[in-house]
ChimeraX commands (.cxc) that place a marker at each C-alpha (Angstrom):
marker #1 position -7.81,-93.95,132.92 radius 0.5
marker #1 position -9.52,-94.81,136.23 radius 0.5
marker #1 position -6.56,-95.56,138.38 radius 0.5
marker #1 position -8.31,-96.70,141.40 radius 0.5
marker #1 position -10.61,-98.78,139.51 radius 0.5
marker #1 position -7.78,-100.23,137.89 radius 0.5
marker #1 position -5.71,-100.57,141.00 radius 0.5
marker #1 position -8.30,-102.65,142.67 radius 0.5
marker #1 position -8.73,-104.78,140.00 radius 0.5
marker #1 position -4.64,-105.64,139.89 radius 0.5
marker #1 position -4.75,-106.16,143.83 radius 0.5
marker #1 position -8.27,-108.60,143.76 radius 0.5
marker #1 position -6.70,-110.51,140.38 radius 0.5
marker #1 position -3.62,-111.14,141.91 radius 0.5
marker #1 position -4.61,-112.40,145.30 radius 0.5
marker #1 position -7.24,-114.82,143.67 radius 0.5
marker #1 position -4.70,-116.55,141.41 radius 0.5
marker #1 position -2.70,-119.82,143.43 radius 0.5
marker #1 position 0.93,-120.33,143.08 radius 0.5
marker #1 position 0.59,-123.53,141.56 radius 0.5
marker #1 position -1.94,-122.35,139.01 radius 0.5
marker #1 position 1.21,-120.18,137.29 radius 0.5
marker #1 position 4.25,-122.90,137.84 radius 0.5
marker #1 position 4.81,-121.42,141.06 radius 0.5
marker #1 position 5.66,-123.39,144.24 radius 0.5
marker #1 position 3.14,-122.86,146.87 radius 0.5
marker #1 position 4.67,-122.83,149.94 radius 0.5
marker #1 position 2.98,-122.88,153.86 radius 0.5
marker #1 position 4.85,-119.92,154.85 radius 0.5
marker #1 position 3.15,-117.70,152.68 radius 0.5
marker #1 position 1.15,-114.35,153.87 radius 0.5
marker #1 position -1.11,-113.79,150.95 radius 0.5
marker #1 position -3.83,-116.90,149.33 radius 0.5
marker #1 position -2.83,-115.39,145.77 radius 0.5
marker #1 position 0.45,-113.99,144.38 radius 0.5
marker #1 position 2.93,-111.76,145.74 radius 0.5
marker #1 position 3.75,-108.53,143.76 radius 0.5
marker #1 position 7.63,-109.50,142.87 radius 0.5
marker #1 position 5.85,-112.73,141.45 radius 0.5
marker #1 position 3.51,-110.76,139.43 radius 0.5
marker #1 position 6.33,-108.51,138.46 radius 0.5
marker #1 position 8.33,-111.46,137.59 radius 0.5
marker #1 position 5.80,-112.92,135.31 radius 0.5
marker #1 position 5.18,-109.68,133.77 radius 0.5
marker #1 position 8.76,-108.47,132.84 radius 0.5
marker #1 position 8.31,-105.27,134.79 radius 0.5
marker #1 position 9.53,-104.13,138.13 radius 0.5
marker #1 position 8.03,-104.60,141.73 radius 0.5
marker #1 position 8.04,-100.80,141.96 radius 0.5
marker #1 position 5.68,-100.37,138.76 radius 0.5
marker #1 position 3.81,-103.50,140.00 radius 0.5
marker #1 position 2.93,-101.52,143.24 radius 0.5
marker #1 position 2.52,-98.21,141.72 radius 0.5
marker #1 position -0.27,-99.78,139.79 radius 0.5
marker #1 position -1.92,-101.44,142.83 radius 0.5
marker #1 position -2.00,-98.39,144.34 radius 0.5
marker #1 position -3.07,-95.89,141.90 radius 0.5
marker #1 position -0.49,-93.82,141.33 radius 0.5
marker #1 position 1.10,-95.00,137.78 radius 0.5
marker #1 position 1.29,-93.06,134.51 radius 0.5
marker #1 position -0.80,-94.63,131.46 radius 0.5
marker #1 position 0.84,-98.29,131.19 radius 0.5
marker #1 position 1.11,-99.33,127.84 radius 0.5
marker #1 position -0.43,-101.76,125.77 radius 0.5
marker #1 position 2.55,-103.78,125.62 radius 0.5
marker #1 position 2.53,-103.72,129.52 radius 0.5
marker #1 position -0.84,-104.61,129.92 radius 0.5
marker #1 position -0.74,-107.66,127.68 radius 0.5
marker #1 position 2.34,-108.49,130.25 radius 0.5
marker #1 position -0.04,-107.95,132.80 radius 0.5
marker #1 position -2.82,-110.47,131.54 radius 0.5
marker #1 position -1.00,-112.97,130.89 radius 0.5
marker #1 position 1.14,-113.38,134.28 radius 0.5
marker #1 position -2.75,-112.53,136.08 radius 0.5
marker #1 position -4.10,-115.47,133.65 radius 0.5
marker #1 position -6.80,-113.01,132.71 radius 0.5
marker #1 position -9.76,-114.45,130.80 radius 0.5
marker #1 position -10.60,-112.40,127.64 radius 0.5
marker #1 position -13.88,-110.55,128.93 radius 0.5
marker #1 position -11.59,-109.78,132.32 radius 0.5
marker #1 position -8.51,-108.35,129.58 radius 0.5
marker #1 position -10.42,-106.05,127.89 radius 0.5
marker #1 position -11.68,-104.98,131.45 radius 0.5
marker #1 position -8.26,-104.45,132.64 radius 0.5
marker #1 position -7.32,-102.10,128.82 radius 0.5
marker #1 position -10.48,-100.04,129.26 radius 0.5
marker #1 position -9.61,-99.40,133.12 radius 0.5
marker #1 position -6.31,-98.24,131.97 radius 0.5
marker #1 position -8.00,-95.88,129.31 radius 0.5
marker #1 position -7.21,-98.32,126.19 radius 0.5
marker #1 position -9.92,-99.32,123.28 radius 0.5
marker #1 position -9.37,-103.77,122.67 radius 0.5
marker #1 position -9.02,-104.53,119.14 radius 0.5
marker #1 position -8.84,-107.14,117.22 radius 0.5
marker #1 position -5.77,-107.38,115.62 radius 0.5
marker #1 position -3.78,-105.35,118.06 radius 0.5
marker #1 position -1.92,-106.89,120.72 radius 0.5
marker #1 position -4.38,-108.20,122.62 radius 0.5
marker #1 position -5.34,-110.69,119.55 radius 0.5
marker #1 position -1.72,-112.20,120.23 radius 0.5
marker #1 position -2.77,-113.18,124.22 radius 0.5
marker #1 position -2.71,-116.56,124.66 radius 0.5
marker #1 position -5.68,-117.39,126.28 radius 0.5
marker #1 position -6.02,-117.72,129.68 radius 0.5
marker #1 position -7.53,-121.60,129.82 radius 0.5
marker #1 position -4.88,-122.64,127.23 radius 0.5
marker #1 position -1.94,-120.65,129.64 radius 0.5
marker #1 position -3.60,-123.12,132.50 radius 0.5
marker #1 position -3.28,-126.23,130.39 radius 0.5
marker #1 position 0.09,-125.12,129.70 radius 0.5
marker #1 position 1.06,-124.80,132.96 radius 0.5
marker #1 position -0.30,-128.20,134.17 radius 0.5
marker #1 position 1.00,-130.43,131.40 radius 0.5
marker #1 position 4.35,-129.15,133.45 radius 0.5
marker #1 position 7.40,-131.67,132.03 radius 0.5
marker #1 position 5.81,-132.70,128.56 radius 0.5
marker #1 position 6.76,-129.77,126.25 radius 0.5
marker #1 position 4.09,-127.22,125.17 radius 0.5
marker #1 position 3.33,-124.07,123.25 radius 0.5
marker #1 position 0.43,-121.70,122.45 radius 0.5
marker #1 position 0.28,-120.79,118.80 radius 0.5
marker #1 position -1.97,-118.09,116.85 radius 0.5
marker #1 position -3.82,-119.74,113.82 radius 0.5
marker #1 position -0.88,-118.54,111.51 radius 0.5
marker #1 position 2.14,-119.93,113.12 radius 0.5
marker #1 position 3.04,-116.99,115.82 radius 0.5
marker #1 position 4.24,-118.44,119.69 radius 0.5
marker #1 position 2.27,-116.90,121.95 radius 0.5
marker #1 position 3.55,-119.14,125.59 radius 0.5
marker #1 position 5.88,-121.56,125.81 radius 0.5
marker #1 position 6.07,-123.93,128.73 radius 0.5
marker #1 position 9.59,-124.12,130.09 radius 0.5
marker #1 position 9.85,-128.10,128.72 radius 0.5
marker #1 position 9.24,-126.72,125.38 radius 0.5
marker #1 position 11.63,-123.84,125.95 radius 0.5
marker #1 position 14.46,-126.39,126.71 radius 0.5
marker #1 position 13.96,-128.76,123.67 radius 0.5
marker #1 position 13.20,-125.80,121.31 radius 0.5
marker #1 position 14.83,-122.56,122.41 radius 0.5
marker #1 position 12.19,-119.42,123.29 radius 0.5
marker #1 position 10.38,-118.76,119.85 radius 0.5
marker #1 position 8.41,-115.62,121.40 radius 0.5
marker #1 position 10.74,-113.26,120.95 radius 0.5
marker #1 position 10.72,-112.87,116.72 radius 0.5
marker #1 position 9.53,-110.02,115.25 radius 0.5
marker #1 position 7.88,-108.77,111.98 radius 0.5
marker #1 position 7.32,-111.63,109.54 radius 0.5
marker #1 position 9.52,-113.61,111.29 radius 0.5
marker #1 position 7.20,-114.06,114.20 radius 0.5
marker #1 position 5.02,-116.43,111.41 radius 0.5
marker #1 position 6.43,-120.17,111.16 radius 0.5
marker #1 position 5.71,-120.45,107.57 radius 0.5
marker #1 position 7.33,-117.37,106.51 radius 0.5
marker #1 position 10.57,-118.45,108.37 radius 0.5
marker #1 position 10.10,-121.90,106.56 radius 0.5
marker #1 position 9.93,-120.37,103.18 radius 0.5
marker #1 position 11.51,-117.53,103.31 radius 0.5
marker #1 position 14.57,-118.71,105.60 radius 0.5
marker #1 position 14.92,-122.28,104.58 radius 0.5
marker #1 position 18.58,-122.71,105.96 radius 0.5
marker #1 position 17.32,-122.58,109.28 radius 0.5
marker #1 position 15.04,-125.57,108.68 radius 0.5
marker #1 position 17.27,-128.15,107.39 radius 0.5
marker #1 position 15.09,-131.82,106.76 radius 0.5
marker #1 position 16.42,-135.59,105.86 radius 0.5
marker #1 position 15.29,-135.41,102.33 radius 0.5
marker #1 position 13.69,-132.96,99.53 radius 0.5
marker #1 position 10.23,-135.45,99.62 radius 0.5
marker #1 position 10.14,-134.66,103.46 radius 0.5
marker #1 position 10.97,-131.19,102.71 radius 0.5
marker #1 position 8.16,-131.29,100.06 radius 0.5
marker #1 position 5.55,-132.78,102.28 radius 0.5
marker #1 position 6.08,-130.44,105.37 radius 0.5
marker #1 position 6.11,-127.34,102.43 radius 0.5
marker #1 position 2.23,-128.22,101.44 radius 0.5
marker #1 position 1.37,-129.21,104.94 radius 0.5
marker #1 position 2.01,-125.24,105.82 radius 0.5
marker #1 position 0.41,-123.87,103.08 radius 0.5
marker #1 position -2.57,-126.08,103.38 radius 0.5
marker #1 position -3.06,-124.92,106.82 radius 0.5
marker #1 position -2.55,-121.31,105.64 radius 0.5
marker #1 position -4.99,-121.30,103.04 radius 0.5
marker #1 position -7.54,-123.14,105.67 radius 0.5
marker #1 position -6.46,-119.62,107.71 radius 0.5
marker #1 position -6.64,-117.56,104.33 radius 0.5
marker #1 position -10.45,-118.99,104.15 radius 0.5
marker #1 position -11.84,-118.58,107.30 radius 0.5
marker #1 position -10.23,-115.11,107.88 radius 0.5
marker #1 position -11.00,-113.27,104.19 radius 0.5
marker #1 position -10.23,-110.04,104.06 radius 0.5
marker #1 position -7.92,-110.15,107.34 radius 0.5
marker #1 position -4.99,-107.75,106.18 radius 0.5
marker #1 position -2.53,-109.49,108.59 radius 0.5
marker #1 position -3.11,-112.66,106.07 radius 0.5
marker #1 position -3.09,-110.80,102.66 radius 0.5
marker #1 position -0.41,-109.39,103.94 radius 0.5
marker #1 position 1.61,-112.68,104.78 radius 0.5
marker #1 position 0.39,-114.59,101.83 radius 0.5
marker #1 position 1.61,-111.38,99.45 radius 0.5
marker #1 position 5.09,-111.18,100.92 radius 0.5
marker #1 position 5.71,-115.38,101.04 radius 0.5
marker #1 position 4.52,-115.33,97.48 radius 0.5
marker #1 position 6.89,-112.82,96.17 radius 0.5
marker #1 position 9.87,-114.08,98.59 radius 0.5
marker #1 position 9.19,-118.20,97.60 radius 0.5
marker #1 position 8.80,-119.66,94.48 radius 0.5
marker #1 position 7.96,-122.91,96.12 radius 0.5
marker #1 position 5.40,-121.00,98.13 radius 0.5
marker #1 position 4.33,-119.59,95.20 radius 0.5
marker #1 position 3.71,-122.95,93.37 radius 0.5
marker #1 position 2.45,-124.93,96.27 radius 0.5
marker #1 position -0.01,-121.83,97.14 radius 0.5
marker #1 position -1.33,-121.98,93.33 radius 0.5
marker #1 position -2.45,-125.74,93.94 radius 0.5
marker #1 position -5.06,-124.47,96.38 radius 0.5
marker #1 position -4.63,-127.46,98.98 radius 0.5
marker #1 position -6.42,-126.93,102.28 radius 0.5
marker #1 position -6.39,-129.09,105.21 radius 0.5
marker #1 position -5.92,-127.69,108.96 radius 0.5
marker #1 position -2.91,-129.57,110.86 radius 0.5
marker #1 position -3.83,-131.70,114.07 radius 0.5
marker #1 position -1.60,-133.95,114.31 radius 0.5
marker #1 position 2.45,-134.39,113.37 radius 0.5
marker #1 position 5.76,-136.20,114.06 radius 0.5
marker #1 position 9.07,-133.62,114.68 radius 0.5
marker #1 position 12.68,-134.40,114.62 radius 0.5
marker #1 position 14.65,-131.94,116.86 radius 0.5
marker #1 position 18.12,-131.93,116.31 radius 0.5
marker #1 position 19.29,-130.53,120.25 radius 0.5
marker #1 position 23.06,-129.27,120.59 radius 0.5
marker #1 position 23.04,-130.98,123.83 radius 0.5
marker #1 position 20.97,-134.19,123.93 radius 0.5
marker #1 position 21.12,-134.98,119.95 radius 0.5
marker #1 position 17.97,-136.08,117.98 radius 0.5
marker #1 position 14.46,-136.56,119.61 radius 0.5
marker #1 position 11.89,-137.70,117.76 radius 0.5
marker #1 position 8.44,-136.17,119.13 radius 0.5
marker #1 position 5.01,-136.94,118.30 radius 0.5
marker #1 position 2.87,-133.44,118.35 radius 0.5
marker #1 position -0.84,-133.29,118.61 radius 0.5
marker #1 position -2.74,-129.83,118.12 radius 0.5
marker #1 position -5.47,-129.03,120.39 radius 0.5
marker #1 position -7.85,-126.24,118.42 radius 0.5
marker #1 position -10.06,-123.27,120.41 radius 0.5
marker #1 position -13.12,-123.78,118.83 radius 0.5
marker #1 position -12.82,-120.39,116.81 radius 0.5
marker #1 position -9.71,-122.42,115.56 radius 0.5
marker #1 position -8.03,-118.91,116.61 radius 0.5
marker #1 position -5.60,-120.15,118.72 radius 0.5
marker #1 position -3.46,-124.06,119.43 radius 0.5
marker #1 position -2.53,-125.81,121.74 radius 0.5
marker #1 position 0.57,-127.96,121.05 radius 0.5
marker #1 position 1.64,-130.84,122.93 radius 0.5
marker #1 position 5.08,-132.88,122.31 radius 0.5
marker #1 position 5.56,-136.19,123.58 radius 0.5
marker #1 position 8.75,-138.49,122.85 radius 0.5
marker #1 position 7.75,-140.78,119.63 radius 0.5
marker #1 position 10.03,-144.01,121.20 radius 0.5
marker #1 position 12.20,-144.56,124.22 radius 0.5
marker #1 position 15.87,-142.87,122.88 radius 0.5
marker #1 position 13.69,-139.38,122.48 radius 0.5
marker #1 position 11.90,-140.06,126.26 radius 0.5
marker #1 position 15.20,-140.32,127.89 radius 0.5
marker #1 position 16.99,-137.39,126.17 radius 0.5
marker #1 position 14.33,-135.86,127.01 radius 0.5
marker #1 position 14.78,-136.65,130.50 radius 0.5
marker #1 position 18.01,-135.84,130.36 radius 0.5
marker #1 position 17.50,-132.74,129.24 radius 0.5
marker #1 position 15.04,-131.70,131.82 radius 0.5
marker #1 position 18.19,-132.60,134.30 radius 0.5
marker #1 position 20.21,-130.31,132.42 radius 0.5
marker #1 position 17.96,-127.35,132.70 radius 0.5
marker #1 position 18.43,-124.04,131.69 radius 0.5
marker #1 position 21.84,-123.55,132.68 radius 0.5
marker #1 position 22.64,-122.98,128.99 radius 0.5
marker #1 position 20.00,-122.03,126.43 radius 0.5
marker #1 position 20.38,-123.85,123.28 radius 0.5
marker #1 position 21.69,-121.61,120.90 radius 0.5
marker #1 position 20.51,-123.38,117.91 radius 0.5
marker #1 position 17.42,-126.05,117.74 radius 0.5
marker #1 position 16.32,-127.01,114.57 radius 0.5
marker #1 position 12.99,-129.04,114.06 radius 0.5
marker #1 position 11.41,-130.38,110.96 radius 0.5
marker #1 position 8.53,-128.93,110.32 radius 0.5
marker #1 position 8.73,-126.26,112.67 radius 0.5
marker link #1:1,2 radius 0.2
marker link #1:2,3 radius 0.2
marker link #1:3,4 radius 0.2
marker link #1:4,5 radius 0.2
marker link #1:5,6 radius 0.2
marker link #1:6,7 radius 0.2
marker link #1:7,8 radius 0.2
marker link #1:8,9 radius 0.2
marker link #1:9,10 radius 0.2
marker link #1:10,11 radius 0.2
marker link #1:11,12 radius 0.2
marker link #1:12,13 radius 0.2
marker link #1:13,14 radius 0.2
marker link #1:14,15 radius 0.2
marker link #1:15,16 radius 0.2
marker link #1:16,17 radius 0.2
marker link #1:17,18 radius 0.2
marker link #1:18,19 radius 0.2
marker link #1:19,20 radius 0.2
marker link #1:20,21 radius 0.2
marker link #1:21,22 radius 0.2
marker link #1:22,23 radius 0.2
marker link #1:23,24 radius 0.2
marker link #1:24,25 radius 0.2
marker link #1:25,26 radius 0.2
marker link #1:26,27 radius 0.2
marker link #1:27,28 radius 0.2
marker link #1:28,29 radius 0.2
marker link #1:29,30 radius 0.2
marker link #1:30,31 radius 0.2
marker link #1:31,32 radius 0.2
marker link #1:32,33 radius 0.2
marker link #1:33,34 radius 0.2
marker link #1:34,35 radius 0.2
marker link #1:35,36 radius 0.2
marker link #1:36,37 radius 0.2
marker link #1:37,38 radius 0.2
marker link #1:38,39 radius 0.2
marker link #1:39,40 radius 0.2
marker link #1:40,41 radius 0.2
marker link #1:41,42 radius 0.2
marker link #1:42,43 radius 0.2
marker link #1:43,44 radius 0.2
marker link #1:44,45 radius 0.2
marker link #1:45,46 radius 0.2
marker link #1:46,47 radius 0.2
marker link #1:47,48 radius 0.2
marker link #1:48,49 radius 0.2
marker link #1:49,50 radius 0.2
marker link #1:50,51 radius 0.2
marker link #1:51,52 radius 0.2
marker link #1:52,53 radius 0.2
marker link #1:53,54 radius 0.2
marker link #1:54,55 radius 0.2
marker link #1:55,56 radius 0.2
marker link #1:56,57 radius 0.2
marker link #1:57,58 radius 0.2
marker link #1:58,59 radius 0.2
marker link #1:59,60 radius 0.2
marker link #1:60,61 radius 0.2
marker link #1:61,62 radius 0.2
marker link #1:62,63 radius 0.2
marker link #1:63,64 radius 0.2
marker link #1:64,65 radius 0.2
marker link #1:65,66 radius 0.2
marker link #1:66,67 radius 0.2
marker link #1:67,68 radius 0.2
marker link #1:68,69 radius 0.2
marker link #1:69,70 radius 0.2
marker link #1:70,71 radius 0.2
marker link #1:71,72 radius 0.2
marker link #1:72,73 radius 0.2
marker link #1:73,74 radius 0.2
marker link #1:74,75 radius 0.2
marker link #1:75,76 radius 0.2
marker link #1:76,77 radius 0.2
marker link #1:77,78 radius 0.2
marker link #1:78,79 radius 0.2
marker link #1:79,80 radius 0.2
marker link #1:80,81 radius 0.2
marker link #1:81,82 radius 0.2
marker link #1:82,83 radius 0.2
marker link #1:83,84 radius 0.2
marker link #1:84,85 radius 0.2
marker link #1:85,86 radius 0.2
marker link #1:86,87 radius 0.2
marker link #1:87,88 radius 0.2
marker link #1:88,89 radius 0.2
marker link #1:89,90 radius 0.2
marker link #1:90,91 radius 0.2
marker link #1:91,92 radius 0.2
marker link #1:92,93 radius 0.2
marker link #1:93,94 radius 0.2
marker link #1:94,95 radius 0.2
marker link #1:95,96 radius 0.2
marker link #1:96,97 radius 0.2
marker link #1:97,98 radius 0.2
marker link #1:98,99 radius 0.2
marker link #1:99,100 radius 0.2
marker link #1:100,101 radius 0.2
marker link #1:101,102 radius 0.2
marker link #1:102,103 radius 0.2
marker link #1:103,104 radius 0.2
marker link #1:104,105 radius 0.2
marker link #1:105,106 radius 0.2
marker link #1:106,107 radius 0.2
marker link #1:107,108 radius 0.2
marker link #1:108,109 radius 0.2
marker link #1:109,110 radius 0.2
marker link #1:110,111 radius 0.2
marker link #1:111,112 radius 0.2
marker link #1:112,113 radius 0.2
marker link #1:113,114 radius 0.2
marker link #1:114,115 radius 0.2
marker link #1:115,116 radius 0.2
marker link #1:116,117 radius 0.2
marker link #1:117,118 radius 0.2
marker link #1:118,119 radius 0.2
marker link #1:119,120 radius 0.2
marker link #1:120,121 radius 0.2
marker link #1:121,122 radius 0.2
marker link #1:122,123 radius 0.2
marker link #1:123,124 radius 0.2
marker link #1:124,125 radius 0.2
marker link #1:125,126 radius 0.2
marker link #1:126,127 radius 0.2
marker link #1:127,128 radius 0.2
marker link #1:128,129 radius 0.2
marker link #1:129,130 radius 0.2
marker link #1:130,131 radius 0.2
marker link #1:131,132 radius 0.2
marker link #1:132,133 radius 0.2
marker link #1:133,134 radius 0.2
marker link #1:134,135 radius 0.2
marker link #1:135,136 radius 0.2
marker link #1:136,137 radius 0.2
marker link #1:137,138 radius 0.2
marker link #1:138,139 radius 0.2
marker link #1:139,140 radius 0.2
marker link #1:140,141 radius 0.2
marker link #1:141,142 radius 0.2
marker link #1:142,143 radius 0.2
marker link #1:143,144 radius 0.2
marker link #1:144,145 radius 0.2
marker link #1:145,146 radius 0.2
marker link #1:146,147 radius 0.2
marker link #1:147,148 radius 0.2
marker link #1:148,149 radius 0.2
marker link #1:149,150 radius 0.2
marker link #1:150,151 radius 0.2
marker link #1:151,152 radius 0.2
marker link #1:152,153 radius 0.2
marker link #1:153,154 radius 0.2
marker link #1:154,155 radius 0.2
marker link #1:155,156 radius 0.2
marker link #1:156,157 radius 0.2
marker link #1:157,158 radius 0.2
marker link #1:158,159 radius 0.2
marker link #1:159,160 radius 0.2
marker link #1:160,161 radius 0.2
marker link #1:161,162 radius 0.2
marker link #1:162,163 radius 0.2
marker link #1:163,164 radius 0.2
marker link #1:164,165 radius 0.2
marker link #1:165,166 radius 0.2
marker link #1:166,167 radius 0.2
marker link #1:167,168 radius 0.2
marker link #1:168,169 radius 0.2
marker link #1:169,170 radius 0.2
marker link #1:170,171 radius 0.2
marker link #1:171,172 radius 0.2
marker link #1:172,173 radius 0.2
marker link #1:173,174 radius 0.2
marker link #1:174,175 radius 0.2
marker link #1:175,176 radius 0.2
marker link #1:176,177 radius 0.2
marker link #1:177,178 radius 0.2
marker link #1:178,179 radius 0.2
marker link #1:179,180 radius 0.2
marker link #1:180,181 radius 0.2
marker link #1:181,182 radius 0.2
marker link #1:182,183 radius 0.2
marker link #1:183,184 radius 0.2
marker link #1:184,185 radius 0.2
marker link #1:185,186 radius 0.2
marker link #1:186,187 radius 0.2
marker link #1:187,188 radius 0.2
marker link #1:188,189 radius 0.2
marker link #1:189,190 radius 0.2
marker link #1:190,191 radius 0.2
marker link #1:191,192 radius 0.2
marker link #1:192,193 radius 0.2
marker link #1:193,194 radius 0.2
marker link #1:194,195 radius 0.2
marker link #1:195,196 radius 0.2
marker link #1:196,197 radius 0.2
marker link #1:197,198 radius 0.2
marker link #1:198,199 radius 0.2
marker link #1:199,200 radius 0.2
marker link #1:200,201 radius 0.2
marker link #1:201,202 radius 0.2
marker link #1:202,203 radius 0.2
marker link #1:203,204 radius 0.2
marker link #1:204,205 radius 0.2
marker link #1:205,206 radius 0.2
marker link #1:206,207 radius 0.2
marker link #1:207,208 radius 0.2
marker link #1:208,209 radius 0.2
marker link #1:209,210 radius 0.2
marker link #1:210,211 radius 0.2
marker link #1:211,212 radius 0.2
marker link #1:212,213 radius 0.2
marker link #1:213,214 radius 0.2
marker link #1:214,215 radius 0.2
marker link #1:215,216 radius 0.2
marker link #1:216,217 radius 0.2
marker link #1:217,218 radius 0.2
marker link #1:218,219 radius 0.2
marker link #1:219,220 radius 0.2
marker link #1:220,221 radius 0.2
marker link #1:221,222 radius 0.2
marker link #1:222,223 radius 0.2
marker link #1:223,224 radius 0.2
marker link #1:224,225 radius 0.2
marker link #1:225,226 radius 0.2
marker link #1:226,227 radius 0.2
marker link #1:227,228 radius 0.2
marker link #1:228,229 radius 0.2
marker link #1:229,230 radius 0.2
marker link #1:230,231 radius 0.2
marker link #1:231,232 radius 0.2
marker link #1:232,233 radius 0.2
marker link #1:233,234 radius 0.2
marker link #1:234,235 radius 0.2
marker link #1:235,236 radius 0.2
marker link #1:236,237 radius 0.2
marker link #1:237,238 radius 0.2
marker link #1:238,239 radius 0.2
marker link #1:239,240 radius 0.2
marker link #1:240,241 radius 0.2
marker link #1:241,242 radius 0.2
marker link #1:242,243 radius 0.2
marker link #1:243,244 radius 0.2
marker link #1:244,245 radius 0.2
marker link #1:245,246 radius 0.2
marker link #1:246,247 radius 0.2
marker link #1:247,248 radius 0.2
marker link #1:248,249 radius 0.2
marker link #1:249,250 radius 0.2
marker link #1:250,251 radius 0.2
marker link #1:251,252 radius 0.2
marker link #1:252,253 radius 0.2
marker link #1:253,254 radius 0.2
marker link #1:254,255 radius 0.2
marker link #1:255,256 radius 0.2
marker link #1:256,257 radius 0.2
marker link #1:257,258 radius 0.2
marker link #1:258,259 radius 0.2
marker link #1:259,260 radius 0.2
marker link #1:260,261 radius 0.2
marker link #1:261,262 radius 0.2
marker link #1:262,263 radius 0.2
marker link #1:263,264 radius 0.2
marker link #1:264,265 radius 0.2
marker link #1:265,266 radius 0.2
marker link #1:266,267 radius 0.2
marker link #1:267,268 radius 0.2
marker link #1:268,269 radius 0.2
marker link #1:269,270 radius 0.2
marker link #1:270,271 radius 0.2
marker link #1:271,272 radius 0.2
marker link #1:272,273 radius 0.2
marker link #1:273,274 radius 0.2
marker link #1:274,275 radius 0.2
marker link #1:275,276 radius 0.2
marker link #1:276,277 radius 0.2
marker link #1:277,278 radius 0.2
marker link #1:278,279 radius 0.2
marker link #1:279,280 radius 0.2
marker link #1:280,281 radius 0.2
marker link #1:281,282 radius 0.2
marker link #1:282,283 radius 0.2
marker link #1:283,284 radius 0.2
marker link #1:284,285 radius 0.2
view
């Protein structure tokens, strides 16, 4: 670990990155061009005391798990995140954590779009950033863990949670996922994190099973979603994927589909986050 190294880094990242460029208001009264470290800490998850610790080089080892934190509040590019792991004495690899970054453009984009929900997905269904639009008409989907972090395990293999109008939408939505997981399937052979999926839907779905057996492949761009909000009711969104050209990662953007769903949605940004809604269900999602 090369802790001054490492602690310059932290200090030069921070004070290059505007306010505005993480959702942050950027006021005139500020000291500092770039970030403070309690708003670097506050992105992260971590405390102000670690936050300066690091910055000035005398931390223990941080973690993996801390330095993804780190990367993502800092809006790290991927060439300037597997700087900041080897600094800190970690080996990158694909696969580990640092596969499920979002990437640093699409964390911009998400930032700007600011009202109009938004998420960053991997290519097989895991929620890398949210927006906070998209956490108010969805709920936070970045905290699942194990096979529930994939979308089309949780729509197979926890269909109560998914509820749809009718068994033909139900049907459609069902081959729409696998489709896009076999696209996955095929451009990642080999990839144990996908043999691995695909083994555990199959033996947990029989209509995974059956729809995987057809060997359908088509890679979703586009969509409609119902969300059915505790708060605001239905809101009908039209969702359009925006693909890294590795197809590794999405980009999804939700606007309303007709005028009821833009002003619940309005409303709902009014609301806020005063209460998180316990229970959002989507089709298709």
């Amino acid at each position: 670990m090369e802790r001054d190294e490492l602690a310059d880094f932290l200090r030069r990242r921070r004070e290059a990155i505007r306010p505005a460029e993480v959702g942050l208001f950027d006021g005139r009264r500020r000291r500092t061009t770039g970030l403070r470290r309690e708003e670097v800490a506050m992105l992260a998850g971590m405390s102000v005391d670690y936050v300066v610790r690091l910055e000035q080089g005398r931390s223990s080892q941080p973690s993996t798990q801390l330095l993804v934190a780190l990367a993502r509040a800092l809006r790290l590019s991927d060439d300037e995140r597997d700087h900041l792991f080897r600094l800190a004495g970690h080996q990158p690899q694909p696969g580990a954590d640092t596969a499920r970054l979002a990437r640093a453009g699409l964390l911009r984009m998400l930032d700007l779009l600011g009202d109009t929900p938004a998420m960053v997905i991997s290519d097989l269904g895991v929620v890398l950033a949210q927006n906070r639009a998209s956490m108010l008409l969805a709920g936070d989907h970045t905290g699942f863990t194990g096979y529930r972090r994939y979308l089309v395990y949780r729509w197979f293999a926890e269909p109560d949670t998914h509820p749809v109008s009718s068994a033909p939408e139900r049907e459609r939505l069902g081959r729409q996922h696998v489709a896009d997981l076999r696209a996955v399937a095929g451009r990642r052979a080999g990839d144990p994190e996908v043999t691995g999926l695909i083994a555990t839907l199959r033996a947990a779905s029989a209509d995974f099973a059956r729809l995987w057996a057809e060997h359908e492949v088509a890679v979703r761009r586009s969509d409609r979603k119902t969300f059915e909000h505790p708060r605001v009711g239905r809101l009908v969104m039209d969702c359009e994927t925006l693909l890294t050209p590795d197809l590794g990662q999405q980009l999804l953007v939700l606007t309303p589909a007709d005028d009821e769903a833009r002003e619940r949605l309005s409303l709902l940004r009014v609301l806020g986050t005063e209460e998180f809604p316990a229970s959002v269900t989507a089709e298709g999602q």
